[in-house]
PyMOL Python script that loads the backbone (N, CA, C, O; Angstrom):
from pymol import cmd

cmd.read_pdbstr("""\
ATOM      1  N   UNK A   1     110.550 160.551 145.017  1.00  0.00           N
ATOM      2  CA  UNK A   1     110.379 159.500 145.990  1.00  0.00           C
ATOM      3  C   UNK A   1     110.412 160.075 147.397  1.00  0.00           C
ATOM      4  O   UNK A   1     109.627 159.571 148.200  1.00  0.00           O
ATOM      5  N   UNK A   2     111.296 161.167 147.860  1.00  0.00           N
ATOM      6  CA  UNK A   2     111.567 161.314 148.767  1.00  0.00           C
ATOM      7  C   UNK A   2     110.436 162.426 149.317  1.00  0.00           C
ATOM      8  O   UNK A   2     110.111 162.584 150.494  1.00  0.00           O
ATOM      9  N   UNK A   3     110.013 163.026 148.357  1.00  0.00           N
ATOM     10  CA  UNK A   3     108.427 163.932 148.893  1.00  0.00           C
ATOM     11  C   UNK A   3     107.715 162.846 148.490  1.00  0.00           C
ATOM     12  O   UNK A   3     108.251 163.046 147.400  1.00  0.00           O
ATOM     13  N   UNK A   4     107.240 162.181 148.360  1.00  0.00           N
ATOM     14  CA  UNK A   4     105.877 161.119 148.973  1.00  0.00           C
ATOM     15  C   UNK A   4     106.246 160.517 149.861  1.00  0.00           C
ATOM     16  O   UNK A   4     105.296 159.818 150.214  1.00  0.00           O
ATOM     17  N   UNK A   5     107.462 160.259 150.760  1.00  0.00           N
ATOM     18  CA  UNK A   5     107.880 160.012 151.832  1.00  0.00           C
ATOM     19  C   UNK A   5     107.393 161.066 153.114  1.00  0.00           C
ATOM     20  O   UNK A   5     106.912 160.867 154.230  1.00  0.00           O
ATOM     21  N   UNK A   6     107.783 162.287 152.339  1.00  0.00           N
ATOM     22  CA  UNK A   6     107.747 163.261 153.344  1.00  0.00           C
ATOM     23  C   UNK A   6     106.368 163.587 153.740  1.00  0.00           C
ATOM     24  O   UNK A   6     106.037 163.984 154.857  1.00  0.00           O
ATOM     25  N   UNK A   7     105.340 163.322 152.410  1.00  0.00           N
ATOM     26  CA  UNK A   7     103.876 163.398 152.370  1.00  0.00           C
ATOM     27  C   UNK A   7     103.314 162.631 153.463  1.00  0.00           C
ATOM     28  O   UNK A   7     102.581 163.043 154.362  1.00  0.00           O
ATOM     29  N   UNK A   8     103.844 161.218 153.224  1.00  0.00           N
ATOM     30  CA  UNK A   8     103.364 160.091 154.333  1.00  0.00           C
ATOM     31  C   UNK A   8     103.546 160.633 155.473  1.00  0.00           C
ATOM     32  O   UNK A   8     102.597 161.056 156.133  1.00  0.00           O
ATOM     33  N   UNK A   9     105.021 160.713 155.951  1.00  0.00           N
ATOM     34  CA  UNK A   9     105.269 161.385 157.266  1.00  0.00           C
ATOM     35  C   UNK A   9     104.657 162.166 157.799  1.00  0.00           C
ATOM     36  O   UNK A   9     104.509 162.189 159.021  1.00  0.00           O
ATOM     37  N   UNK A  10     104.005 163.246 156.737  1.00  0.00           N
ATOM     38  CA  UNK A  10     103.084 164.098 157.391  1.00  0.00           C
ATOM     39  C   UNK A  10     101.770 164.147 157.949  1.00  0.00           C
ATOM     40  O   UNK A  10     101.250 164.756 158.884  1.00  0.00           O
ATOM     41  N   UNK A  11     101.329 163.184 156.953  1.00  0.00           N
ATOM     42  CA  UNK A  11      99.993 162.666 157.173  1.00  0.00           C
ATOM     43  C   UNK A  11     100.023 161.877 158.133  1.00  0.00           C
ATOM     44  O   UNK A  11      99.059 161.977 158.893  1.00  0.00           O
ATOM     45  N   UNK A  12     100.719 161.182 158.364  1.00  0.00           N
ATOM     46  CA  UNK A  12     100.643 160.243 159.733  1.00  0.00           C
ATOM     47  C   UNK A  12     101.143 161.041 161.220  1.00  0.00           C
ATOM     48  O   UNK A  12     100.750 160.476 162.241  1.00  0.00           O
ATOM     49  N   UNK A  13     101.984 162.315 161.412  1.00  0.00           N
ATOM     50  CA  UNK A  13     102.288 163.115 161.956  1.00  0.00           C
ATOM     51  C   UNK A  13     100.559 163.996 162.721  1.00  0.00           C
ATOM     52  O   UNK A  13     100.067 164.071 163.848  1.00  0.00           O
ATOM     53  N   UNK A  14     100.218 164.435 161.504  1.00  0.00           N
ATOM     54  CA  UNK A  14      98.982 165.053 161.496  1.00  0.00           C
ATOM     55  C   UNK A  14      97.897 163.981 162.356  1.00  0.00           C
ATOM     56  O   UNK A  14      97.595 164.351 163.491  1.00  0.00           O
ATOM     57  N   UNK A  15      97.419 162.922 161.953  1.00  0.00           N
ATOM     58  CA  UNK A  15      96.678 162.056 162.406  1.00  0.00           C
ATOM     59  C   UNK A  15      96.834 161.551 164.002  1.00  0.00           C
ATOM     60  O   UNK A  15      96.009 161.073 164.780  1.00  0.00           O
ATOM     61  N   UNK A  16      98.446 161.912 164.160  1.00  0.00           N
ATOM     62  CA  UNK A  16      98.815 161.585 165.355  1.00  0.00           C
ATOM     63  C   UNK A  16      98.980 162.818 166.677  1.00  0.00           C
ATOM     64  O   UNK A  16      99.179 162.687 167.884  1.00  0.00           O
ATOM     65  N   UNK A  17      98.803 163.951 165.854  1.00  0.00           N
ATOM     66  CA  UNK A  17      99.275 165.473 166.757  1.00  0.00           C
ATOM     67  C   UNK A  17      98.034 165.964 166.458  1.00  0.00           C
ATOM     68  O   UNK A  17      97.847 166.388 165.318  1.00  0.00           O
ATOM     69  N   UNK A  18      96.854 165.995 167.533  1.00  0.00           N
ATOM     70  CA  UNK A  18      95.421 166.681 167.096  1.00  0.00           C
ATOM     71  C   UNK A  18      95.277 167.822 168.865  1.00  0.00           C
ATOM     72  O   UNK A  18      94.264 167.970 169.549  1.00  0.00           O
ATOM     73  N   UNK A  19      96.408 168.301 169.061  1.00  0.00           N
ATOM     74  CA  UNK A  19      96.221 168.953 170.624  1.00  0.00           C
ATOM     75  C   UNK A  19      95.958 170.534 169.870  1.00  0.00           C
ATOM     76  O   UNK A  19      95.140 171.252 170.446  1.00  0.00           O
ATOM     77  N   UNK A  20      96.380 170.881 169.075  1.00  0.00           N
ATOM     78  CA  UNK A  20      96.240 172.416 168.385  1.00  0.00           C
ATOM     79  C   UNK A  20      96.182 172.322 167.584  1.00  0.00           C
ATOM     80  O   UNK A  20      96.656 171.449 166.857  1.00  0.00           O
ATOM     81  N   UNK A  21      95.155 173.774 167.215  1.00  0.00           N
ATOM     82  CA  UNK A  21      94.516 173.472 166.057  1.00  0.00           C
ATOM     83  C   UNK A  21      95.399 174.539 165.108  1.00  0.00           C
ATOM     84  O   UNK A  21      95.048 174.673 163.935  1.00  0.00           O
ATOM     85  N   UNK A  22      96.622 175.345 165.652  1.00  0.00           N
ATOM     86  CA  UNK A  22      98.044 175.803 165.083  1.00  0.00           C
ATOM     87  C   UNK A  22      98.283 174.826 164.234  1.00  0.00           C
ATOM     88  O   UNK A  22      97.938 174.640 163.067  1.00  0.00           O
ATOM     89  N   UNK A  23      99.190 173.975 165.293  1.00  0.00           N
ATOM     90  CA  UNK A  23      99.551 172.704 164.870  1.00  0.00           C
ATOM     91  C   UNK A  23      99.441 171.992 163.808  1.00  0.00           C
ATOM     92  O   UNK A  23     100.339 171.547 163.092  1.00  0.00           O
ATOM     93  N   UNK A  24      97.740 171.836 163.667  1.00  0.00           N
ATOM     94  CA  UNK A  24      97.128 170.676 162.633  1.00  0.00           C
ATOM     95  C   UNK A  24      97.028 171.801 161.357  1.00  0.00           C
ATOM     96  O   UNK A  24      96.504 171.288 160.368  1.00  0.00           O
ATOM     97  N   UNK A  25      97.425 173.248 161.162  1.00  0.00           N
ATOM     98  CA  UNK A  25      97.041 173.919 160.167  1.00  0.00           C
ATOM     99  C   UNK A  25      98.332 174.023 159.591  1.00  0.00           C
ATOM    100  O   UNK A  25      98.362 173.584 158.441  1.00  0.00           O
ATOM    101  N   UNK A  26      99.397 174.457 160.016  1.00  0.00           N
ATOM    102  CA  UNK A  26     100.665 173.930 159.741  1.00  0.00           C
ATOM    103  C   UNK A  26     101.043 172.250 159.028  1.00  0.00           C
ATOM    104  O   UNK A  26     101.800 172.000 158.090  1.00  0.00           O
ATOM    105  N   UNK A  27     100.271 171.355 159.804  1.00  0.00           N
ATOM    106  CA  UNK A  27     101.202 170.693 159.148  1.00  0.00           C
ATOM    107  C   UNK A  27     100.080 169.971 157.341  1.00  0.00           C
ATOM    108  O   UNK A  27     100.338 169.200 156.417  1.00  0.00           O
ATOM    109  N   UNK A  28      98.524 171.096 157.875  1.00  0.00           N
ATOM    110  CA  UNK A  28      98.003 171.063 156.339  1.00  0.00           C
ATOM    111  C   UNK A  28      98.589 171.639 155.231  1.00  0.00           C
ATOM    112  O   UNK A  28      98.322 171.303 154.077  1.00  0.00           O
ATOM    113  N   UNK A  29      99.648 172.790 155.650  1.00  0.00           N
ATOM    114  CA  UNK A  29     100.398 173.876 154.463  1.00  0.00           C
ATOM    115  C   UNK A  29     101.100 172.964 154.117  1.00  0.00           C
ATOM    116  O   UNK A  29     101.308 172.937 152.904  1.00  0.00           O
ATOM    117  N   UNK A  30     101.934 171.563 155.175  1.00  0.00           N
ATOM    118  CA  UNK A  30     103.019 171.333 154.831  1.00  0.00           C
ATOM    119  C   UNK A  30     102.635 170.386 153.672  1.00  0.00           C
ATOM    120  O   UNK A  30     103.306 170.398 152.640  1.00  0.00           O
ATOM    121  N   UNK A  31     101.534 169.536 153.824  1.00  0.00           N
ATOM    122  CA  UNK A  31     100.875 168.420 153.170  1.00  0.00           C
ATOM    123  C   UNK A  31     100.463 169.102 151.564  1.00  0.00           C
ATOM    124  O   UNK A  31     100.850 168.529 150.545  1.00  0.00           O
ATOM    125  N   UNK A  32      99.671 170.331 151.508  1.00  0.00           N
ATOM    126  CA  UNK A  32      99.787 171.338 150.286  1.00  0.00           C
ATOM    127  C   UNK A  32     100.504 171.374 149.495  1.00  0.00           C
ATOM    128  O   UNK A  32     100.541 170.933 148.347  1.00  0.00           O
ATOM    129  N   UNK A  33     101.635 172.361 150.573  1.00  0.00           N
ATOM    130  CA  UNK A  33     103.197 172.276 149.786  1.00  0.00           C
ATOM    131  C   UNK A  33     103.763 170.882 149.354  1.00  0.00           C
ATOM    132  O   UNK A  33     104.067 171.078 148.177  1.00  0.00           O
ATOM    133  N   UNK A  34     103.920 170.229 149.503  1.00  0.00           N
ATOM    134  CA  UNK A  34     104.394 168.812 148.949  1.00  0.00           C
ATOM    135  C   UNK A  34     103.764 168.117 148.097  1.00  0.00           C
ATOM    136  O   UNK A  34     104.228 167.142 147.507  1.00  0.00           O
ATOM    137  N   UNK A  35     102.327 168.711 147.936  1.00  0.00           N
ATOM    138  CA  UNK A  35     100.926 168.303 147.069  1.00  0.00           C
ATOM    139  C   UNK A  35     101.251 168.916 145.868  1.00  0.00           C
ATOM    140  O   UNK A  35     101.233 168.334 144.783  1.00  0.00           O
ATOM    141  N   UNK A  36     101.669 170.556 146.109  1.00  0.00           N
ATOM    142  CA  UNK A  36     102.366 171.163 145.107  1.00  0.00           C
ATOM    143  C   UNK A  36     103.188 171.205 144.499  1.00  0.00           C
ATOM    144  O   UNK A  36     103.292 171.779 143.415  1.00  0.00           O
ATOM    145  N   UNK A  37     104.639 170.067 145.580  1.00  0.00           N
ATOM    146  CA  UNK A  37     105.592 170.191 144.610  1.00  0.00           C
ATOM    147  C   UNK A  37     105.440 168.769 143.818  1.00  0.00           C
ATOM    148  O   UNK A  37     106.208 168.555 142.880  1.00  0.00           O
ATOM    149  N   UNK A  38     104.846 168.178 144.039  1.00  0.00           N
ATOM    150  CA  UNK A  38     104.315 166.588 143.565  1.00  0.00           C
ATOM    151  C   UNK A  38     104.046 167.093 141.908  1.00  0.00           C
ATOM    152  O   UNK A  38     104.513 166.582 140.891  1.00  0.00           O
ATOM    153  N   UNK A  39     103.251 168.114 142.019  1.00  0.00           N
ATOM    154  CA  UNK A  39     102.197 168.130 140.825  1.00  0.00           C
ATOM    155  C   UNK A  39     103.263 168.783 139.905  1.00  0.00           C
ATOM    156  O   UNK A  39     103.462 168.355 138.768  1.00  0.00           O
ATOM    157  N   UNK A  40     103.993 169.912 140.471  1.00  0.00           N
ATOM    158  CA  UNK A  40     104.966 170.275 139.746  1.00  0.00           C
ATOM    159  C   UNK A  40     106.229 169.609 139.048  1.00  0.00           C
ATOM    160  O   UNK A  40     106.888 170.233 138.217  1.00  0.00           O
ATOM    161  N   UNK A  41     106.453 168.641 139.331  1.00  0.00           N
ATOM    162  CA  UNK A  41     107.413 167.706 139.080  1.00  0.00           C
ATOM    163  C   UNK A  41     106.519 166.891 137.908  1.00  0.00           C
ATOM    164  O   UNK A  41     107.049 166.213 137.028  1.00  0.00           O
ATOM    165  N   UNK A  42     105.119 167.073 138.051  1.00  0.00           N
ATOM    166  CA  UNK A  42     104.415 165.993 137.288  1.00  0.00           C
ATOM    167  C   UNK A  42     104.275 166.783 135.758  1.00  0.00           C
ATOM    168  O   UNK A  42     104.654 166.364 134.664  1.00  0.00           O
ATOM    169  N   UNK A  43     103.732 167.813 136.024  1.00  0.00           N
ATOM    170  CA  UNK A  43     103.788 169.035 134.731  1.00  0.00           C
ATOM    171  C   UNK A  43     105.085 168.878 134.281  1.00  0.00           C
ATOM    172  O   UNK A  43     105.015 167.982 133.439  1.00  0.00           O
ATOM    173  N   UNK A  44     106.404 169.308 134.388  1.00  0.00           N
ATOM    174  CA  UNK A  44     107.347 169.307 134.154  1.00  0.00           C
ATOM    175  C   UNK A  44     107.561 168.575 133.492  1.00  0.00           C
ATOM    176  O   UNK A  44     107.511 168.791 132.281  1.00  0.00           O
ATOM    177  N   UNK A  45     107.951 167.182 134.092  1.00  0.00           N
ATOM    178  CA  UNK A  45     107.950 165.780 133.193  1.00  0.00           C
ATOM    179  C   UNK A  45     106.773 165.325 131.970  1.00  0.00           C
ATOM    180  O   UNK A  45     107.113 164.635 131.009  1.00  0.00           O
ATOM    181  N   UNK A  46     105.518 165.758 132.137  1.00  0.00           N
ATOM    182  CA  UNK A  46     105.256 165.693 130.820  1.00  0.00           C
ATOM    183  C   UNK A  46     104.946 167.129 130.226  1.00  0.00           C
ATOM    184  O   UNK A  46     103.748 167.394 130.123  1.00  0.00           O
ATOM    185  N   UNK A  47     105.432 167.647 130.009  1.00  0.00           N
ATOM    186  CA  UNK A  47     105.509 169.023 129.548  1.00  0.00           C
ATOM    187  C   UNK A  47     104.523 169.725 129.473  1.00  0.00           C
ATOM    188  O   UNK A  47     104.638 170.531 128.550  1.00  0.00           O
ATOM    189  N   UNK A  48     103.124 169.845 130.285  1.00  0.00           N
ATOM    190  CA  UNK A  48     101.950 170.108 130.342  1.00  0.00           C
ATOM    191  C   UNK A  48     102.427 171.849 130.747  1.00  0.00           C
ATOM    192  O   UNK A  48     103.611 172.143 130.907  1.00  0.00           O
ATOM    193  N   UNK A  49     101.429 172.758 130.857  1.00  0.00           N
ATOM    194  CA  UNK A  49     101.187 174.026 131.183  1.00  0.00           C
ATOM    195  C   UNK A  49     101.259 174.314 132.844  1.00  0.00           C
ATOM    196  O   UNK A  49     100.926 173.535 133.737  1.00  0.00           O
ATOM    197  N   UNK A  50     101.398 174.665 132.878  1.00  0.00           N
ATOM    198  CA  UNK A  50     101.830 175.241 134.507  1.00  0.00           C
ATOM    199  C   UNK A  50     100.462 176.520 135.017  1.00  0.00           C
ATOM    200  O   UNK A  50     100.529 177.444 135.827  1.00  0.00           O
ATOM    201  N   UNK A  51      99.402 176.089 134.210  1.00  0.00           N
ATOM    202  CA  UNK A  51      98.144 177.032 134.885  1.00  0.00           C
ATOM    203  C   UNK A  51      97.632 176.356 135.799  1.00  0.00           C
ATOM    204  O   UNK A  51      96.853 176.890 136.589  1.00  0.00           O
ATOM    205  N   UNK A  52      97.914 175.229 135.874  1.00  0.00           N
ATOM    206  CA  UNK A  52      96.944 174.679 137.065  1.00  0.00           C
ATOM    207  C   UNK A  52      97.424 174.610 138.060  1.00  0.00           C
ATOM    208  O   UNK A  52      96.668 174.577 139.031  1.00  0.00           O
ATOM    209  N   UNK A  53      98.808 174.559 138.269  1.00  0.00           N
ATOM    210  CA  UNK A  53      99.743 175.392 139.330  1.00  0.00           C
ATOM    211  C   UNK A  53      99.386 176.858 140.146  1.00  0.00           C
ATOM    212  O   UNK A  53      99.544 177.279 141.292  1.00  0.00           O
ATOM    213  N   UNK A  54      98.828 177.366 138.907  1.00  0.00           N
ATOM    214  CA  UNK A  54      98.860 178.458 139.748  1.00  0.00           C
ATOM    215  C   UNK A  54      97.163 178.807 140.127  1.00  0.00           C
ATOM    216  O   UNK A  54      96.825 179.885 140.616  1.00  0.00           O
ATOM    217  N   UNK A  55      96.273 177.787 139.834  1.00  0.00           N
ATOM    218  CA  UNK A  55      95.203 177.807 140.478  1.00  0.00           C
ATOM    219  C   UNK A  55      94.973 177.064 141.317  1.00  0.00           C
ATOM    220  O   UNK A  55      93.874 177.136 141.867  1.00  0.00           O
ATOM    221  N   UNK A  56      95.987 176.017 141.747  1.00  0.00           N
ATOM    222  CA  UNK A  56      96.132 175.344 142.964  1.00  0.00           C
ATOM    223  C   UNK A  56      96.663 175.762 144.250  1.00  0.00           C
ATOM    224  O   UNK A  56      96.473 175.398 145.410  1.00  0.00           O
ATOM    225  N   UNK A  57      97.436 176.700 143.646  1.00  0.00           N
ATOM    226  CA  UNK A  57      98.337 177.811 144.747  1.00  0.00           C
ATOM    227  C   UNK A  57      96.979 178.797 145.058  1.00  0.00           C
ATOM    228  O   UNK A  57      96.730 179.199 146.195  1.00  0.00           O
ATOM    229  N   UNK A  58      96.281 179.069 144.065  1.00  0.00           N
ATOM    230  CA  UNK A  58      95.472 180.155 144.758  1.00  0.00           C
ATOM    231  C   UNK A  58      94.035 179.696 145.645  1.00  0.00           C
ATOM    232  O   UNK A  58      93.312 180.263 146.465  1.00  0.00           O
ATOM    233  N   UNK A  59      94.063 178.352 144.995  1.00  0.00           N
ATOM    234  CA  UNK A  59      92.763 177.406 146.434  1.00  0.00           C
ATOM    235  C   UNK A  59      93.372 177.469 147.894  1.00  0.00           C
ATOM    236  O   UNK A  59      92.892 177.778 148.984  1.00  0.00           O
ATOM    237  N   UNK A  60      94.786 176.999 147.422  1.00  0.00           N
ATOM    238  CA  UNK A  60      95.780 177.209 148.601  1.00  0.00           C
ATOM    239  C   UNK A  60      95.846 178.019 149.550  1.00  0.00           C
ATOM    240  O   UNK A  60      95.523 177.863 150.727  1.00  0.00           O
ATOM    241  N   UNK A  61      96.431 179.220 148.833  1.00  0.00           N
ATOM    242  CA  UNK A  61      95.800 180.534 150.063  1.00  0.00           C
ATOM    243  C   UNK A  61      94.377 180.435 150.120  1.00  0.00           C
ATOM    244  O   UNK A  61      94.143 180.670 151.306  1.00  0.00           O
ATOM    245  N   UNK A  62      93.563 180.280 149.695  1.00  0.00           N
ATOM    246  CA  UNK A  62      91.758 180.493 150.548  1.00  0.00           C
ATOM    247  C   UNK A  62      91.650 179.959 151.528  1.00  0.00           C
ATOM    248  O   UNK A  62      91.282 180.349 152.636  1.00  0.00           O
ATOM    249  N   UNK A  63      92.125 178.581 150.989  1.00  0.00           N
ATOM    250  CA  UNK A  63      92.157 177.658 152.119  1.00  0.00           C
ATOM    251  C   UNK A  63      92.819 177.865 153.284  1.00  0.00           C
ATOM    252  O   UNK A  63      92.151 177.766 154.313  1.00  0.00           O
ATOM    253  N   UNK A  64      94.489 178.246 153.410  1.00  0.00           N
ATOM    254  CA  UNK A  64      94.828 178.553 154.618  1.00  0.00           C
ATOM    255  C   UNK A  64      94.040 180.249 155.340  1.00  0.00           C
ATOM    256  O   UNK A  64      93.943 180.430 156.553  1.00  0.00           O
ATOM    257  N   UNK A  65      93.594 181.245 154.335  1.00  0.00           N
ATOM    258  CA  UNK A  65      93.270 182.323 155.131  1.00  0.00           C
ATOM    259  C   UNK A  65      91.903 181.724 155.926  1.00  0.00           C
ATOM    260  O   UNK A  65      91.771 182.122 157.083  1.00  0.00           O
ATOM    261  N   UNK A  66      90.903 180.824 155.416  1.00  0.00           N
ATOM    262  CA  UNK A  66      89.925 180.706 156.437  1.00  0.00           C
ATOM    263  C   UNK A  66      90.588 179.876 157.417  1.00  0.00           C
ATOM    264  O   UNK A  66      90.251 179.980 158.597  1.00  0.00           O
ATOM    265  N   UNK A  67      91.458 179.095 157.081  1.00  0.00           N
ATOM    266  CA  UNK A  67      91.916 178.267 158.791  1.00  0.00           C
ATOM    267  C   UNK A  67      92.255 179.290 159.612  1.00  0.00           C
ATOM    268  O   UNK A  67      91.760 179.338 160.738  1.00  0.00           O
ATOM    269  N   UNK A  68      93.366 180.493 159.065  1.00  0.00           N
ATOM    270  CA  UNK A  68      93.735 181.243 160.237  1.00  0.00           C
ATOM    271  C   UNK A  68      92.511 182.225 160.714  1.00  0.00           C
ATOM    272  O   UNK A  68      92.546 182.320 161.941  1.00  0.00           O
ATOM    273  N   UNK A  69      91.505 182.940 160.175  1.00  0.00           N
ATOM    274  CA  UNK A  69      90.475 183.186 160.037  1.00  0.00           C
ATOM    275  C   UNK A  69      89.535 182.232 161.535  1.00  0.00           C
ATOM    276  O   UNK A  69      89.401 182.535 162.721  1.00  0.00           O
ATOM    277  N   UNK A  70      89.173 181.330 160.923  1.00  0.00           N
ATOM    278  CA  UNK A  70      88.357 180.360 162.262  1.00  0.00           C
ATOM    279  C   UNK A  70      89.989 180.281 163.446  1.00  0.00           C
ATOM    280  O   UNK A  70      89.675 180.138 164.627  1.00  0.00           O
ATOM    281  N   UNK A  71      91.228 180.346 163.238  1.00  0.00           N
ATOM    282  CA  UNK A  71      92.060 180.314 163.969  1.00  0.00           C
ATOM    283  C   UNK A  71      91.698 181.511 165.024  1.00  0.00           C
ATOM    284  O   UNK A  71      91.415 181.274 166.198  1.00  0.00           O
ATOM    285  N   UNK A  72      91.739 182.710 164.514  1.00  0.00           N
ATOM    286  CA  UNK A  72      91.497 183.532 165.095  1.00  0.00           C
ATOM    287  C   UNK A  72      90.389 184.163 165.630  1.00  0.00           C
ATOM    288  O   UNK A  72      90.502 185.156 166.348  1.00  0.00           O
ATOM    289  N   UNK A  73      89.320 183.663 165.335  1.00  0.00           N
ATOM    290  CA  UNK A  73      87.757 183.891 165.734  1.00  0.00           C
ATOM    291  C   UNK A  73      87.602 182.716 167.067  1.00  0.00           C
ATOM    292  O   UNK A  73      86.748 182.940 167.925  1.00  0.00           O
ATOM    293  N   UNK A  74      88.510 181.426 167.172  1.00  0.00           N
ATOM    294  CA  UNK A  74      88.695 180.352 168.122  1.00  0.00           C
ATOM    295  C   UNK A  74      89.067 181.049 169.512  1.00  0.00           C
ATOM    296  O   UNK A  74      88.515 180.993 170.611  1.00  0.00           O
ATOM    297  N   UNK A  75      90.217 181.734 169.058  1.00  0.00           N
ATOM    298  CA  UNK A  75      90.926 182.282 170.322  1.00  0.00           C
ATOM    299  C   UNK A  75      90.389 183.652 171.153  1.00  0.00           C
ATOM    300  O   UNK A  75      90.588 184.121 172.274  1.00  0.00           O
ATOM    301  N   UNK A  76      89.809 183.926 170.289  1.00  0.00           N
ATOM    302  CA  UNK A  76      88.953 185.256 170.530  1.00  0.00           C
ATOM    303  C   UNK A  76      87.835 184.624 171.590  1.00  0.00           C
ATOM    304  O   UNK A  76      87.585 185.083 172.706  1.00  0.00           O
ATOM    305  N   UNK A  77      87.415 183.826 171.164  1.00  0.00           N
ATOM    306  CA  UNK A  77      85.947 182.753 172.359  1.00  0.00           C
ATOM    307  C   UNK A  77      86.394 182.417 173.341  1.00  0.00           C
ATOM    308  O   UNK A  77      86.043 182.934 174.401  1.00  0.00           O
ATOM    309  N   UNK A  78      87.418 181.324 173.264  1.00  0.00           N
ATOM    310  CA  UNK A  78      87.582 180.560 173.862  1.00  0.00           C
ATOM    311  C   UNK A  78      89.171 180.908 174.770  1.00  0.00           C
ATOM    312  O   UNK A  78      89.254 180.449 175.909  1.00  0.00           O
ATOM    313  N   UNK A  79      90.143 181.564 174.308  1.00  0.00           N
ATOM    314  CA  UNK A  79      91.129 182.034 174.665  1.00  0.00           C
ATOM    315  C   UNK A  79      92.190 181.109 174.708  1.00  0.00           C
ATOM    316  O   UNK A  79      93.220 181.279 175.361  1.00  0.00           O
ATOM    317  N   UNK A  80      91.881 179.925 173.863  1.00  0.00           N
ATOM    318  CA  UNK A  80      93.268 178.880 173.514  1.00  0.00           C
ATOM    319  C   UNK A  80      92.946 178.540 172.097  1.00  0.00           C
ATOM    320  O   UNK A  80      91.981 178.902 171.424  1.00  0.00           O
ATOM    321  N   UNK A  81      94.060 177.686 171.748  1.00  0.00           N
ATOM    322  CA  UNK A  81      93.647 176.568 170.477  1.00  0.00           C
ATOM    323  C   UNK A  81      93.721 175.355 170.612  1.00  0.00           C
ATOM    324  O   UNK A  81      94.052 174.653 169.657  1.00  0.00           O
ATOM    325  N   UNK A  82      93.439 174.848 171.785  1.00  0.00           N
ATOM    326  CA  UNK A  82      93.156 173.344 172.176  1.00  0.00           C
ATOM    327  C   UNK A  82      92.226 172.788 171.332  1.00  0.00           C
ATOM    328  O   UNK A  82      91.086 173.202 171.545  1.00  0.00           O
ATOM    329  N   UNK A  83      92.336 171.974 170.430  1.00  0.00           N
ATOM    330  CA  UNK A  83      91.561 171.247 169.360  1.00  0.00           C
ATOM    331  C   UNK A  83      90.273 170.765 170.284  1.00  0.00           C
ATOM    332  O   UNK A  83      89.119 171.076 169.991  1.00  0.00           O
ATOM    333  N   UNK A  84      90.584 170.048 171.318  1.00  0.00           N
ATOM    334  CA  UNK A  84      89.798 169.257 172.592  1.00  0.00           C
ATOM    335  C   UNK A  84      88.690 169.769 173.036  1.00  0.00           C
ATOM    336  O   UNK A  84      87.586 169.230 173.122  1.00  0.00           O
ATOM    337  N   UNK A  85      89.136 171.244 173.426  1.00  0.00           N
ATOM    338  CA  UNK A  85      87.992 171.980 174.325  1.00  0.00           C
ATOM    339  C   UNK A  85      87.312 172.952 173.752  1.00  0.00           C
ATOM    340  O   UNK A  85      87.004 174.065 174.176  1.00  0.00           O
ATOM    341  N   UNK A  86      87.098 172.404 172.706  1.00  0.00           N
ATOM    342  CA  UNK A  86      85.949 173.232 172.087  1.00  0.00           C
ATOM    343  C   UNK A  86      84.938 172.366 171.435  1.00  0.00           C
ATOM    344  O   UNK A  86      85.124 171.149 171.439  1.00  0.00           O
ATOM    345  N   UNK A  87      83.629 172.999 170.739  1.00  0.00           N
ATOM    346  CA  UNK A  87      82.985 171.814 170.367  1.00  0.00           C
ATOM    347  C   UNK A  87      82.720 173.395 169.036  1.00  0.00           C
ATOM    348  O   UNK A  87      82.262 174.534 169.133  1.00  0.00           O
ATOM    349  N   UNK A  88      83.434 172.402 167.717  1.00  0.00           N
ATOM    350  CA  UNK A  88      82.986 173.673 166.207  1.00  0.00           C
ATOM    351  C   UNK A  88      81.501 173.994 166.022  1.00  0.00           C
ATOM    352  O   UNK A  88      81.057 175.078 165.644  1.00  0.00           O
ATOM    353  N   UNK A  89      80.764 172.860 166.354  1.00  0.00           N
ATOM    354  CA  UNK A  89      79.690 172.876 165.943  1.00  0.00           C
ATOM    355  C   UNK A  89      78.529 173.864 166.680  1.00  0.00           C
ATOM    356  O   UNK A  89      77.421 174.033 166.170  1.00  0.00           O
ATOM    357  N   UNK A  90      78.875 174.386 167.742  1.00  0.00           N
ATOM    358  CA  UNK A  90      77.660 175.243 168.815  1.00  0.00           C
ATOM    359  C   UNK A  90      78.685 176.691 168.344  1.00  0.00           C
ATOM    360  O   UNK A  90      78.406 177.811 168.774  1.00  0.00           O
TER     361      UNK A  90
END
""", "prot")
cmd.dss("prot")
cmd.show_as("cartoon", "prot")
cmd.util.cbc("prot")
cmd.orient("prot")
């Protein structure tokens, strides 16, 4: 109960904090992690296999190395991570 609380919180945290794009990548790990421990609690309780755990963990890292990845190709251009003053698309 208390991580789908924390899930909400985050997601509404996130929706509400869009000034860095640090910021908004952080609090995607945090939303992950809690995605992860959700699922893990769910395996557990019905006694399912724990492989899909560990191919969720490994989308996981892809996923965060290209954020820090475009994180760091951002700052290199532009010389901040102001979500605002940039435009992704040019």
């Amino acid at each position: 109960m208390y991580i789908s609380i924390m899930l909400f919180y985050t997601i509404f945290v996130f929706l509400m904090q869009q000034n860095h794009l640090l910021m908004m990548l952080m609090l995607l790990e945090m939303m992950i992690l809690l995605l992860f421990f959700m699922l893990v609690i769910y395996l557990g309780y019905y006694m399912y296999e724990f492989y899909f755990s560990m191919l969720f963990l490994t989308m996981c890292v892809c996923e965060s190395v290209l954020g820090l990845s475009i994180l760091v190709s951002l700052i290199r251009v532009y010389g901040n991570d102001f979500y605002q003053s940039f435009n992704i698309l040019w």
